[in-house]
C-alpha atoms as one frame of an Amber mdcrd trajectory, in Angstrom:
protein
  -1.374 -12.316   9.103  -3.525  -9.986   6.977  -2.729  -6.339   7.478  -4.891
  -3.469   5.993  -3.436  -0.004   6.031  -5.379   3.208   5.436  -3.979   6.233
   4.452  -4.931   9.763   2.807  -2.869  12.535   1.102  -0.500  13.360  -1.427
   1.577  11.206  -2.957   4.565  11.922  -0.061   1.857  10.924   2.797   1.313
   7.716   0.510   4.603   6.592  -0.034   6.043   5.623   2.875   3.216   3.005
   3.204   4.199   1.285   0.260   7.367   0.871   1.593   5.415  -0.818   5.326
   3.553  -2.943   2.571   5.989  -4.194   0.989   8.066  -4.947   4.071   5.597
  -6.191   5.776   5.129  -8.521   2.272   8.383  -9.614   2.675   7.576 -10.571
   6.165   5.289 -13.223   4.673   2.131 -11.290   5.709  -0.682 -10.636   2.941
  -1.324  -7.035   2.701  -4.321  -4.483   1.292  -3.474  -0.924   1.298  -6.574
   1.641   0.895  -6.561   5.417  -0.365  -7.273   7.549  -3.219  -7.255   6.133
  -6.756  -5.294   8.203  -8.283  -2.079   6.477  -6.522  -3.372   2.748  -7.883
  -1.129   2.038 -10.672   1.779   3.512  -8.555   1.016   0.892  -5.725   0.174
  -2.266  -8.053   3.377  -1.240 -10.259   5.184  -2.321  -6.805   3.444  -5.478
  -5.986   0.869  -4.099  -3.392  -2.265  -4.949  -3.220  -4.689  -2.055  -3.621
  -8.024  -1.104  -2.675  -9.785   2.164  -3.502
């Protein structure tokens, strides 16, 4: 399944949808996660696809 997750904030708001990316990644699902980019490098560092 593809999943797209949106989220705004700080960092703290962002974070815990890395973690539901990569889960859901681990899952076998193919995942997208959109919000500011300023938190790219921080979400590609761990594996997660990014859009901004």
């Amino acid at each position: 399944m593809r999943v797209a997750i949106v989220t705004v904030g700080s960092r703290g708001d962002v974070e815990p949808y890395i973690a539901l990316g990569l889960g859901l990644q681990f899952g076998g699902h193919e995942v997208r996660l959109a919000t500011h980019a300023e938190y790219e490098a921080a979400i590609r560092s761990r594996g997660v696809t990014v859009h901004t």
